[in-house]
C-alpha positions in Angstrom: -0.2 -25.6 -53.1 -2.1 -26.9 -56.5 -4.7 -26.2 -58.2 -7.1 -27.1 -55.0 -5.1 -25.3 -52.5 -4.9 -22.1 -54.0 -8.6 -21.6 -54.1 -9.2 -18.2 -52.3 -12.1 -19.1 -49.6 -11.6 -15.4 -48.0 -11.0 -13.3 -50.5 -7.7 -11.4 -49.0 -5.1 -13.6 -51.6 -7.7 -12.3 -54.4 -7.1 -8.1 -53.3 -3.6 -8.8 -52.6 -2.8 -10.6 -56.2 -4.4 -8.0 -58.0 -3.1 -5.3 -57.0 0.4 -6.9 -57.7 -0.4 -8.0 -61.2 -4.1 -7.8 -62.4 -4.2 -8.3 -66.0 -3.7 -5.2 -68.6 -5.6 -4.3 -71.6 -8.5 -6.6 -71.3 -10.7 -3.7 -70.3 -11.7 -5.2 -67.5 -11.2 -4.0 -63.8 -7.7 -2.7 -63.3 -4.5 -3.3 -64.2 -2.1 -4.6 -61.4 1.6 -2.7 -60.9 3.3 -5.1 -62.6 1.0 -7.0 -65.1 3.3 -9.2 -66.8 4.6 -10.8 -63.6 4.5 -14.5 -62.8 2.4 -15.4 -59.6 3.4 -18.1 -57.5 0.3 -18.4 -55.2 0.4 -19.9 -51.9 -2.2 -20.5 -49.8 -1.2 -20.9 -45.8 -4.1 -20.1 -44.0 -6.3 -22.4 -41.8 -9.6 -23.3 -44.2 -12.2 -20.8 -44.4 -10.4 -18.8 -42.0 -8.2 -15.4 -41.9 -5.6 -17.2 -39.9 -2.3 -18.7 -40.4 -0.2 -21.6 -38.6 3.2 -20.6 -38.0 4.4 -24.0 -39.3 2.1 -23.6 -42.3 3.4 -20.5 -42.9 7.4 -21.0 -42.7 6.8 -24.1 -45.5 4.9 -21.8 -47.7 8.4 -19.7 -47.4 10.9 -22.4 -48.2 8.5 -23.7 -51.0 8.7 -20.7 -52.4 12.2 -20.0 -52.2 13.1 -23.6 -53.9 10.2 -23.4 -56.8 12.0 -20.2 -58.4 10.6 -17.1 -56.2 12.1 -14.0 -56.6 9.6 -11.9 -54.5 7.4 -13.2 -51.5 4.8 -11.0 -50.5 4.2 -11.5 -46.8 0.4 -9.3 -46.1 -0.5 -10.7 -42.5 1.1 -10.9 -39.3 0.9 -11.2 -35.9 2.9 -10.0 -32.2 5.0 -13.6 -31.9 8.4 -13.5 -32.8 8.8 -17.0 -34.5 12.5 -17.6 -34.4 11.8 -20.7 -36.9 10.1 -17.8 -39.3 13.1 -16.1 -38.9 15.7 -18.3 -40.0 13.4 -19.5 -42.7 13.7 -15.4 -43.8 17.2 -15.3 -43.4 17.2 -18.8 -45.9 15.1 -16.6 -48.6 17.6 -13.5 -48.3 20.2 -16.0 -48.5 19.5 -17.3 -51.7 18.2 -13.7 -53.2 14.8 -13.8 -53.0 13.7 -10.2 -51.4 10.4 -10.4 -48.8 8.1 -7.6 -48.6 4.9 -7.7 -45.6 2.7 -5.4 -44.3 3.3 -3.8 -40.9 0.1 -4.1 -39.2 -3.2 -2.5 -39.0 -3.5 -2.0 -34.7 -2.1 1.6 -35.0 0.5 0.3 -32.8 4.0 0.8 -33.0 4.0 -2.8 -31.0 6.6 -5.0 -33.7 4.8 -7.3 -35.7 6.3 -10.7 -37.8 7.0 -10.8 -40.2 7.2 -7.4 -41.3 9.1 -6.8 -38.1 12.4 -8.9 -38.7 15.3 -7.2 -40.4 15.3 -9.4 -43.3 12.4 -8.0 -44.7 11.1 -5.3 -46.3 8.2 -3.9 -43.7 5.8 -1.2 -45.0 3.4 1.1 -43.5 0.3 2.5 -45.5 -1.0 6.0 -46.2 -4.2 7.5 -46.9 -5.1 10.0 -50.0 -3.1 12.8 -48.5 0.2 11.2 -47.9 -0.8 11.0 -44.4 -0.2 7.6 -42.2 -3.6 6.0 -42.4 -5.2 5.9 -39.3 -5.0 1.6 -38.8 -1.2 1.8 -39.8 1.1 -0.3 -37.5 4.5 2.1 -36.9 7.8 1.9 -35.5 11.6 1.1 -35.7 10.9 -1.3 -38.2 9.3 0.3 -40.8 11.5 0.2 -44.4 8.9 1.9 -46.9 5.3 3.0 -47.2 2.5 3.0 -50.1 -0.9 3.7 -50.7 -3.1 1.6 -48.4 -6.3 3.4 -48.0 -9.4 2.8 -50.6 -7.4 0.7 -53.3 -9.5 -0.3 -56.2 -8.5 -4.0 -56.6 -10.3 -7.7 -57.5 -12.6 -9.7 -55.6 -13.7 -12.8 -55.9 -16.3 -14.5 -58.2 -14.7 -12.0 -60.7 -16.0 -8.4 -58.9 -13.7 -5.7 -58.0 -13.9 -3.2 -54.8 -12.5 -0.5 -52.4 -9.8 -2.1 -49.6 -8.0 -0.2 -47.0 -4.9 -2.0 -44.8 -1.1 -2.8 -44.9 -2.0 -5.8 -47.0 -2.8 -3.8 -49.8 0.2 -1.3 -49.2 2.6 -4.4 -49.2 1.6 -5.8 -52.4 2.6 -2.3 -53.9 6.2 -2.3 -53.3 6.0 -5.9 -54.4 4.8 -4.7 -58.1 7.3 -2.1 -57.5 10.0 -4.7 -57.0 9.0 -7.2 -59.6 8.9 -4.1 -62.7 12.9 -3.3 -61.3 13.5 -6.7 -61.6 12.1 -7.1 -65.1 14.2 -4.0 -66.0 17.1 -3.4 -64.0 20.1 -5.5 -64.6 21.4 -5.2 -60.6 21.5 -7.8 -57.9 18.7 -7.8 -54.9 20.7 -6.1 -52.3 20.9 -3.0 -54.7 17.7 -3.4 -55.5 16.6 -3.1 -52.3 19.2 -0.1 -52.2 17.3 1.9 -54.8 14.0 1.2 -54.0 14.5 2.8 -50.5 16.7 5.6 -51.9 14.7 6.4 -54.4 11.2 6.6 -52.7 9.7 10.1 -52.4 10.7 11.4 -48.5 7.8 12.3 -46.1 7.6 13.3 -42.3 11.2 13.7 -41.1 13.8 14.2 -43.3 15.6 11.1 -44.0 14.6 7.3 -42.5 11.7 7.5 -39.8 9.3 5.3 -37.7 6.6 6.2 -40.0 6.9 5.9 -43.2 11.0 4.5 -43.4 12.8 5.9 -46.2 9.4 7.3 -47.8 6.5 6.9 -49.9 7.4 4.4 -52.7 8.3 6.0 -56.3 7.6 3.4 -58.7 8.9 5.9 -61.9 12.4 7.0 -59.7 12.9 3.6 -58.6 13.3 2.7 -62.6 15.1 5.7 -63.8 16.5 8.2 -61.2 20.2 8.0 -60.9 22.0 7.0 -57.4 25.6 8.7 -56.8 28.2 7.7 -54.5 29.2 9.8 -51.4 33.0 9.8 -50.1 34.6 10.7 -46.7 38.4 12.4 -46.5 38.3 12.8 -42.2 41.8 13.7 -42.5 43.1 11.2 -40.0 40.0 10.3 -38.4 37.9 7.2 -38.5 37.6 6.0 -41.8 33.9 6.2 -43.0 32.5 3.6 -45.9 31.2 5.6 -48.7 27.0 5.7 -49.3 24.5 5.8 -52.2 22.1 8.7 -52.5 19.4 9.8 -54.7 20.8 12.5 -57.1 19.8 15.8 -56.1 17.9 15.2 -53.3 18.4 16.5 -49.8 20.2 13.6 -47.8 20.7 12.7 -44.4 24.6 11.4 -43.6 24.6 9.9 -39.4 28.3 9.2 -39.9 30.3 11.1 -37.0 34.1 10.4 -37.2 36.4 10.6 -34.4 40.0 12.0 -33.9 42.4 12.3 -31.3 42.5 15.9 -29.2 39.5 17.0 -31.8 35.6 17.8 -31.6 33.7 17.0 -35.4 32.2 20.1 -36.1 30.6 19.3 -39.7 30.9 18.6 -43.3 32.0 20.8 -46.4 32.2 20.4 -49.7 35.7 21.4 -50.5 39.0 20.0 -49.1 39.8 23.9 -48.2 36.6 23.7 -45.9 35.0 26.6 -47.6 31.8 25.0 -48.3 29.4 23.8 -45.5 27.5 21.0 -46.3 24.2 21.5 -44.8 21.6 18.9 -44.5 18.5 18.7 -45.9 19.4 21.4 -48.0 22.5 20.3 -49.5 22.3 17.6 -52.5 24.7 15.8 -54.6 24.2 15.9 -58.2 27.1 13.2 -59.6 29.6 11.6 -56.9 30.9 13.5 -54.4 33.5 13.4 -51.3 32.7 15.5 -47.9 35.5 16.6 -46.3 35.6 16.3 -42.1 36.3 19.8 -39.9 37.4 19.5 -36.6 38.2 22.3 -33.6 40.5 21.0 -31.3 39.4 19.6 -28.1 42.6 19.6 -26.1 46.2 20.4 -25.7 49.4 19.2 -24.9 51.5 20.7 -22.6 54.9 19.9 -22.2 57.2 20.1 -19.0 60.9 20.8 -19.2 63.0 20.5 -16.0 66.3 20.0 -15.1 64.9 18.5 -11.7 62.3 15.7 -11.2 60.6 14.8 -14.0 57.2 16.1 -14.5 54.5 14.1 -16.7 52.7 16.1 -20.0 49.2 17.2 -19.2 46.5 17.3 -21.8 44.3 19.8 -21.2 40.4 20.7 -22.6 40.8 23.5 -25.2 39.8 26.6 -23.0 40.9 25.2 -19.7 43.5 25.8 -17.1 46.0 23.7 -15.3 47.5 23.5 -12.2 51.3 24.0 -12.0 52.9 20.7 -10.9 56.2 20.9 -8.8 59.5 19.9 -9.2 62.5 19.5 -7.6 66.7 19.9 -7.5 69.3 19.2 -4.9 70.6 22.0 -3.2 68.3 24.2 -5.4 65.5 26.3 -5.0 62.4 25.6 -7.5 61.5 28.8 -8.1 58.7 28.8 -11.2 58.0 27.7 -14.6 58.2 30.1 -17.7 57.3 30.0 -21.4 61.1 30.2 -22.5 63.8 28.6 -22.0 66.2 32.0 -21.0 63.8 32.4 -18.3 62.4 35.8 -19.4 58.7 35.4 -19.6 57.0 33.8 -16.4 54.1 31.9 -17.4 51.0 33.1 -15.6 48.3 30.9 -15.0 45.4 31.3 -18.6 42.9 29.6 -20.6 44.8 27.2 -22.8 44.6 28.2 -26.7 47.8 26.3 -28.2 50.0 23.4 -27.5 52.6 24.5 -24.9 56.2 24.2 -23.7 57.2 25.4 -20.3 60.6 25.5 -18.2 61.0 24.9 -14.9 63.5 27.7 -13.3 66.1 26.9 -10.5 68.4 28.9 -8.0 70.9 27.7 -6.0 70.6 27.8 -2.3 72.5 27.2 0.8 71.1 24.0 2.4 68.6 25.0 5.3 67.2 21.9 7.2 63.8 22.2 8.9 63.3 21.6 12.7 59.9 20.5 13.0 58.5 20.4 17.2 55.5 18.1 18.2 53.6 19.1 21.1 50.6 18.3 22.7 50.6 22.2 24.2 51.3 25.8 22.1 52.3 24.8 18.9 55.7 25.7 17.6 56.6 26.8 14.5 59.7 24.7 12.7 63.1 26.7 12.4 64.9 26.5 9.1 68.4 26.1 10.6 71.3 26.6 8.1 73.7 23.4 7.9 76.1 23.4 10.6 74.7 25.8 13.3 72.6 25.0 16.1 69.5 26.9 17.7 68.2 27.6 20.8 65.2 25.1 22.1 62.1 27.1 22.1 59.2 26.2 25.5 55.8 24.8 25.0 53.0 25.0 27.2 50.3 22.6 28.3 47.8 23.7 30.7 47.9 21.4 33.9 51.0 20.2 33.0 54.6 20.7 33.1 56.9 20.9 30.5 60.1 18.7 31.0 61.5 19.0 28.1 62.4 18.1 24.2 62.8 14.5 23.1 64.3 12.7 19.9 61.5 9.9 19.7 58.2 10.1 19.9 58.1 7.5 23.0 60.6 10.6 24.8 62.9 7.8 25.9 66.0 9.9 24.4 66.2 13.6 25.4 67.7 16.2 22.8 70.9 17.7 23.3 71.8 21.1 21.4 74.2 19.9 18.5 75.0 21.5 14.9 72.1 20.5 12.6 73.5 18.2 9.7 69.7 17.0 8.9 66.0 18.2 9.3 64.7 16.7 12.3 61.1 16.1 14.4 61.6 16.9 18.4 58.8 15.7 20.9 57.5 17.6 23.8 57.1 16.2 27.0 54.7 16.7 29.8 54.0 15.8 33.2 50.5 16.0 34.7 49.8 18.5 37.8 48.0 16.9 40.7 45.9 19.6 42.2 43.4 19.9 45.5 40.2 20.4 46.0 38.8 21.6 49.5 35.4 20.7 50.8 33.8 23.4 53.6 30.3 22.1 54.9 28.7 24.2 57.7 32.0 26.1 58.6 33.9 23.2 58.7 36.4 20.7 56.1 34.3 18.0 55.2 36.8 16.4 52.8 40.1 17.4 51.6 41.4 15.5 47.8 44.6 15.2 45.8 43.5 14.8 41.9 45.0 15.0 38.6 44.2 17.4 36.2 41.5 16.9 33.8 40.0 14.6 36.5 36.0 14.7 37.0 36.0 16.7 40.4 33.8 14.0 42.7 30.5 16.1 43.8 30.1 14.7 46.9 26.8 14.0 48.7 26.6 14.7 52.7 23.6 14.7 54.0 21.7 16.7 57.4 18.5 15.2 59.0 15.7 17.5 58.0 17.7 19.4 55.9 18.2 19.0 51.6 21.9 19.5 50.0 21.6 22.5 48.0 24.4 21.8 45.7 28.6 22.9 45.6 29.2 26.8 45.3 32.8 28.4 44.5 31.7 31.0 47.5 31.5 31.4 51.3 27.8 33.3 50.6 27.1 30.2 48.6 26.0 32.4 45.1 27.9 31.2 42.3 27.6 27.3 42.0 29.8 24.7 40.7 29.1 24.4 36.9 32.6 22.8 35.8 32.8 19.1 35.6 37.0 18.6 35.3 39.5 19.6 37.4 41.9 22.4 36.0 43.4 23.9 39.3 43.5 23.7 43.3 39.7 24.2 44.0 37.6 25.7 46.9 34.1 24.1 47.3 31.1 25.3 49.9 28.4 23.6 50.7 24.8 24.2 51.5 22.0 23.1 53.4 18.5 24.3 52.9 15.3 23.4 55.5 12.9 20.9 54.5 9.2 21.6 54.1 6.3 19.3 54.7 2.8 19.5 53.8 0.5 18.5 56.1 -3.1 18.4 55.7 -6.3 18.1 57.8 -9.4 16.3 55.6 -12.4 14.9 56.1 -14.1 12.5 54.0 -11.6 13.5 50.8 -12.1 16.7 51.1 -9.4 19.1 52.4 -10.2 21.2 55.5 -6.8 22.8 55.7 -3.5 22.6 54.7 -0.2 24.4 55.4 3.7 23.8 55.0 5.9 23.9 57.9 9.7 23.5 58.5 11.4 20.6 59.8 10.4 19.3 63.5 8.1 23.0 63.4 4.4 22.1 64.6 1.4 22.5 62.2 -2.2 24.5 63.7 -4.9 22.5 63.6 -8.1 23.7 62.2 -11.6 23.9 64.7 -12.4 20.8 64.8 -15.4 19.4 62.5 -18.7 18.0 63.3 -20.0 15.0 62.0 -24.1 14.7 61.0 -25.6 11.8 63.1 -26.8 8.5 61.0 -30.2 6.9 61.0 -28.4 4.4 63.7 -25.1 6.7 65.3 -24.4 9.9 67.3 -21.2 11.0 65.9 -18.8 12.9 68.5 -15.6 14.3 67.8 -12.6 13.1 69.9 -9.3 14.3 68.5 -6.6 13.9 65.2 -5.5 10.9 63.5 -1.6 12.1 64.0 0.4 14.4 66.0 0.7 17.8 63.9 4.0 18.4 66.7 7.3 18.4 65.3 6.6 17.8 61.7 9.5 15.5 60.1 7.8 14.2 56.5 4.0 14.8 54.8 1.2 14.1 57.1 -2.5 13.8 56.1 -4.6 14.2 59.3 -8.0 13.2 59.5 -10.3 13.5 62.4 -11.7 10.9 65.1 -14.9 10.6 66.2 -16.5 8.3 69.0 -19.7 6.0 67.4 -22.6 5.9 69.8 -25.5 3.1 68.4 -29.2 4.7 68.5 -30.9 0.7 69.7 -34.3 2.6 68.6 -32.7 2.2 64.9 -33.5 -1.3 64.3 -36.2 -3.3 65.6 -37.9 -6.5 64.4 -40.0 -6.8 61.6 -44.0 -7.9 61.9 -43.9 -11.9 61.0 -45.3 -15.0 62.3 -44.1 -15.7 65.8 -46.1 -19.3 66.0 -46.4 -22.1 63.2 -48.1 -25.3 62.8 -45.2 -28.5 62.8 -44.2 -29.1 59.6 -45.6 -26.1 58.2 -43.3 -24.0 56.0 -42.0 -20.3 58.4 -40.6 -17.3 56.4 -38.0 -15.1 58.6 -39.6 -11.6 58.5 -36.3 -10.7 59.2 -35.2 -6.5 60.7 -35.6 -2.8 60.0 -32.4 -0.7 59.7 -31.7 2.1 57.5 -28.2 2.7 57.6 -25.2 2.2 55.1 -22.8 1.8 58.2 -24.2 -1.5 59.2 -24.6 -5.1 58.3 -26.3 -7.8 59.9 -25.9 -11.8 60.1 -28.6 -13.8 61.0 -28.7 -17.0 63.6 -31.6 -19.1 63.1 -32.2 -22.6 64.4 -36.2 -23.0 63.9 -37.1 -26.4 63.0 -40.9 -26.3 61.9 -40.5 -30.4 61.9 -40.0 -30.5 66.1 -42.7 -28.9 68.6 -40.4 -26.0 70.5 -39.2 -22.9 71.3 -36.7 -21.0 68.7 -34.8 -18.2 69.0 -33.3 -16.3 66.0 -30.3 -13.7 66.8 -30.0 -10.8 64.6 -26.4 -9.5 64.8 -25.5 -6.1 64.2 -21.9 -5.2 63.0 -20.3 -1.7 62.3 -17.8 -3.3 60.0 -16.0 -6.1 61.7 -17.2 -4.8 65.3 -20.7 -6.5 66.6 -22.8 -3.5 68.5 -26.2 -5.0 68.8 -28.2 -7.8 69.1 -31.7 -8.4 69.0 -33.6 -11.8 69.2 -37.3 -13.4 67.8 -39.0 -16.2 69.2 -41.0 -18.5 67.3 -42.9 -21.1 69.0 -43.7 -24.7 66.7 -46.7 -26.0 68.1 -48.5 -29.3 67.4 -50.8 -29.2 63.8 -54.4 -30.0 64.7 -57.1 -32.2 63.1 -58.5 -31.0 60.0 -62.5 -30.3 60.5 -65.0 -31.4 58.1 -68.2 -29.9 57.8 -70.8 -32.0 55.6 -74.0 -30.1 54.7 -77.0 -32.6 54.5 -78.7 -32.9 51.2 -81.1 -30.0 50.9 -83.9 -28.0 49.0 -82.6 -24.3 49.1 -85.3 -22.9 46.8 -88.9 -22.5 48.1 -91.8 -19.8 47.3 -93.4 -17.4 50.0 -95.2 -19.2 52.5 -94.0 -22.9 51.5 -92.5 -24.7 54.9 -88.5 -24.8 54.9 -87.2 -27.6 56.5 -83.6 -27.4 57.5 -82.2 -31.1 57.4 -78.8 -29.8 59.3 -74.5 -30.8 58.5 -72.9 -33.7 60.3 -69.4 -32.8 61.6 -66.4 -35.3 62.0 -64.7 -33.4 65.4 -66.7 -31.6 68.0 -70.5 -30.2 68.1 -72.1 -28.5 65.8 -73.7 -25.1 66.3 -76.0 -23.4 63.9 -76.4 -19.8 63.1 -79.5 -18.1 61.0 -82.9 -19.7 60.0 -85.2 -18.6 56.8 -88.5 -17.0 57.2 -90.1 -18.5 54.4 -92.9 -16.0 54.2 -90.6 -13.2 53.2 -88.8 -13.5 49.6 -84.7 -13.4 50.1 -81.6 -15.3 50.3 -80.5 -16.5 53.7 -77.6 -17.8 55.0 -77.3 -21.0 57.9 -73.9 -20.6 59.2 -72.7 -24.1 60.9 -70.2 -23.8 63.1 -67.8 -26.1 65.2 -65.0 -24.6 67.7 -62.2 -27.4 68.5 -59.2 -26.3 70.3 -59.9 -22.7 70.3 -60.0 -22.8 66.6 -63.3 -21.8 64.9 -64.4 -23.9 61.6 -67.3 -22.6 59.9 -69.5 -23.6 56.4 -72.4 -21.8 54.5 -75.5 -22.8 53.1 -77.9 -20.0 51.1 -81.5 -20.8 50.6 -83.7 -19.0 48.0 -87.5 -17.8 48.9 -89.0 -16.7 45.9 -92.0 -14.3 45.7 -95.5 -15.7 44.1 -96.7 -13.0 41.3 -100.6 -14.3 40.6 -102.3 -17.3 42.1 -102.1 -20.2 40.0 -98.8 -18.7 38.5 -95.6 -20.8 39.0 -93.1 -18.3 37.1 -91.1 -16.3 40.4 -88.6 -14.0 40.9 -86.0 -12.6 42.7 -86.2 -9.4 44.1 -84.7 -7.2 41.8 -82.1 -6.7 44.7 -80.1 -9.7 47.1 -81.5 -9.2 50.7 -79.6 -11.0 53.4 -81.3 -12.1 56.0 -79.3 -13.7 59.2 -81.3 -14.6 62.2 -78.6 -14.1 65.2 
């Protein structure tokens, strides 16, 4: 606030203040609504931007207030309900000053605050056609609307321009406000009054959530006249009288209420002649409306000379049920619509209030005798005073009747005496035992005594071979017990039937034959099967796993055969029967080719000690040894190793050049020589030496080359182009 604060750095306080009061006749611009109004300008917002703080904000409102406001305009806003901002509000309304603020420009109808509280005047904006602009915020809130779309107002650095936006609706029914002010001698709250009242109406007729009361009429607000509108609701609720434009369509939401009575409109004239009709109907100076009801119910009224029966109110239209009433030694016999009894009343839609009558005549006194049985019901005797009556039967099935009692415990028995008093008799029964008779086979297998009702016992005997078939009612055992409670003496047969037993022959899972017999009957065995031989058993068939004689349960029966061995089956495998001590010895191991068998091995070899081993091959048909077969391996002292050394040599001549052989040397034993060369014929020979020790034979090789000569003179030889061997045996 002060000359420095108030300097616009965005521009929006520039539009706004113009439009509210832009200077006139300087031919310059445009003139604002109400030129000759003072402007208190306050500048809240954060510096050099578009945004407010709320606490900025609420002590722009209460300076306002105390420096001598009479208007604030309010154009921003945002979603937060400030309740600070609100009671600062409620201090400006307090002390006179109205508030006016735009609504919003999300095209929500989300409430925005301001605008949005009810202290102040909130106002929507329309386009050129009277239209809600597209950006306008709407809702419940909404008081008023104005022009917001393309205003012509002042910029700064002294321009002018288009502006579209609740804040340049708002500032309209602020210039509105401040020229009533200037010219109207009322307070603020009928200012207020008239500027709504008076505003031209658009969408719905009356207020609505777009544009409130209508588009703002600064001309009507000045000079069109407001009358007063009265309620007579004849004994209804009492309805404060209203101000409305004259002669304009108004809407009235005042609904009275009134005992027994539906509202069913307003008229014009106390005789109800006149419908007032809304939207249509107008009031040109004051008026009253007068209320018209239909009524809604009615009372009716009971007159008795016997028990007093409550009034009923009924629905207008409805029936009733006819209550009862009652008189000593006196017969109720109706109600009528007059008191001489001449017109019954019959059951109709009720139109009217209404009187009826009840109608007695007087009877001798009859008392009711009322019987309680557990059996065939009784029906109660009216018994005139004085006489007595004669005690009717009841029967219970299974049971006997013994007789009527006084209480219901039927400790006191009822003896026939005049009836002074209506009275409740009790029945009493005694259970029937009955018997039931079990036949098995021709014979009683069990005779019981049992209550009725009881759950007859179904008995279980049983028969060796045989199944119980059940309980029948009949000697030919065809129609069997079904009932589960004893109602009578009872006959009961029962039944047997043969068991049957499956027995079948199979071989290797699969059936050969199969047959049901009776009990202890004998089965017929199939021909009996052969069995293919194995790689290492004759198969022979010997018998049945069971006896098939004098079946008594299932049997599966599978056939026997005697196992001969084929010895030819299995037989050592090649291997080394003799090793050098401490020499490794692999087993060879057996040959057998059959699934049947398995075989464990017993070897004691010990390659590290000069012996005999044996090594038993056992050969077991499952757990059953059938065959045994040994190997013998002999461990025999390992000999000195032999070395052959070949003296040093030439082993490369030409034809007829002398070879001499300078002989090997030998560690053990003699050696003996094998081959020569004939060095006049071109080849490779071979001079075997040779040295036998222990009947083992040790041998080493030595080649020698004889080249062929091509021309005298020549040293350059060859082999011949292919290897000859020559041994000299």
């Amino acid at each position: 606030m002060g000359l420095t604060q108030v300097i616009d750095d965005q521009g929006h306080g520039t539009m706004v203040a113009g439009v509210i009061a832009a200077a006139k006749g300087n031919y310059v611009g445009i003139s604002g609504i109400a030129p000759s109004s003072s402007l208190l300008v306050i500048k809240a917002n954060e510096p050099n931007e578009g945004t407010f703080l709320d606490s900025s904000l609420i002590e722009g409102i209460y300076y306002a207030v105390d420096h001598g406001a009479d208007i604030i305009n309010m154009s921003l806003g945002g979603p937060y309900a400030n309740p600070l901002t609100k009671t600062a509000l409620e201090y400006a309304r307090n002390q006179g000053v109205i508030v006016v603020a735009a609504s919003g420009n999300d095209s929500v109808s989300t409430p925005y605050y301001p605008a949005s509280f009810s202290t102040v005047i909130s106002v929507s904006a329309v386009d050129q056609t009277k239209a809600l602009a597209t950006y306008s915020n709407y809702g419940s809130s909404i008081s008023i609307s104005a022009p917001g779309t393309n205003i012509y107002t002042t910029f700064k650095g002294n321009a002018y321009g288009f502006g579209s936006g609740t804040s340049l609706a708002s500032p309209q029914v602020t210039g509105v406000l401040a020229l009533m002010a200037a010219y109207l001698n009322v307070t603020d709250e009928e200012t207020i009054e008239r500027l709504l009242l008076t505003s031209s109406d658009l969408g719905s007729l009356g207020r609505d959530d777009y544009f409130g009361y209508g588009l703002v009429n600064s001309y009507d607000s000045l000079i069109h006249p407001l009358v007063t509108v009265s309620f007579e609701t004849f004994g209804g609720t009492v309805l404060q009288p209203i101000k409305v434009a004259a002669a304009r369509p108004f809407v009235c939401s005042q609904i009275p209420e009134k005992d027994l009575s539906v509202f069913s409109g307003w008229y014009q004239d106390s005789l109800l002649t006149v419908p007032w009709v809304e939207g249509t109907s107008v009031a040109n100076a004051n008026m009253t409306l007068y209320a018209k009801y239909t009524q809604s119910s009615y009372l009716v009224t009971f007159v008795t000379a016997g028990t007093p029966v409550a009034d009923l109110i009924v629905a207008a239209n409805g029936t009733f049920a006819l209550p009862s009433t009652s008189l000593d030694q006196y017969q109720f016999v109706g109600w009528y619509k007059d008191s001489q009894f001449l017109e019954p009343y019959i059951v109709s839609a009720v139109t009217d209030n209404l009187t009826l009558y009840a109608k007695f005549e007087k009877l001798e006194i009859y008392y009711n005798v009322f019987f309680v049985t557990p059996g065939s019901a009784i029906e109660p005797l009216k018994v005139k005073e004085g006489d007595s009556f004669n005690l009717p039967s009841s029967s219970l099935a299974g049971h006997t009747f013994q007789g009527w009692y006084k209480d219901s415990n039927c400790t006191v028995a009822y003896q026939s005496f005049p009836v002074m008093s209506s009275i409740t008799l009790y029945a009493l029964f005694t259970v029937n035992d009955y018997h039931i008779t079990y036949w098995l086979d021709q014979v009683i297998f069990e005779t019981l005594s049992l209550p009725f009702g009881s759950d007859i016992p179904l008995l279980s005997p049983s028969k060796l071979g045989h199944s119980f078939s059940g309980w029948f009612l009949d000697v030919d055992q065809t129609a069997l017990l079904v009932e589960t409670t004893l109602e009578g003496d009872l006959v009961l047969y029962g039944g047997f039937s043969v068991e049957r037993y499956l027995v079948v022959f199979m071989m290797d899972d699969t059936i050969i034959s199969q047959s049901e017999v009776n009990y202890q009957e004998s089965a017929i065995a199939p021909e009996p099967p052969a069995k293919p031989d194995s790689v290492c058993f004759f198969y022979q068939f010997s018998g049945w796993s069971d006896s098939f004689q004098n079946v008594t349960f299932d049997l599966i029966i599978e056939p026997v055969f005697i196992k001969t061995f084929k010895p030819e089956s299995v037989s050592l495998k090649p291997g080394v029967d003799t090793v050098h001590q401490g020499d490794d010895w692999v087993d060879a191991g057996v040959n057998f080719d059959d699934a049947c068998l398995t075989v464990t091995t017993q070897s004691l070899v010990d390659t590290n000690t000069i012996g005999r081993y044996a090594i038993t091959y056992s050969f077991y048909d499952q757990a059953t040894m059938i065959y045994e077969i040994k190997r013998i391996v002999s461990v025999i002292e390992k000999p000195e190793i032999i070395q052959i050394t070949l003296l040093e040599d030439v082993t490369t001549i030409y034809e007829g050049q002398t070879y001499v052989d300078p002989g090997a040397t030998t560690n053990i034993g003699t050696i003996t020589k094998i081959g020569d060369v004939n060095n006049l014929q071109a080849g490779v020979y071979v001079i075997t030496y040779e040295v036998v020790y222990q009947n083992i034979t040790f041998q080493k090789h030595k080649y020698v080359y004889v080249l062929k000569v091509i021309e005298a003179g020549l040293p350059v030889a060859f082999l011949p182009s292919e290897k000859k061997w020559w041994y000299e045996l």
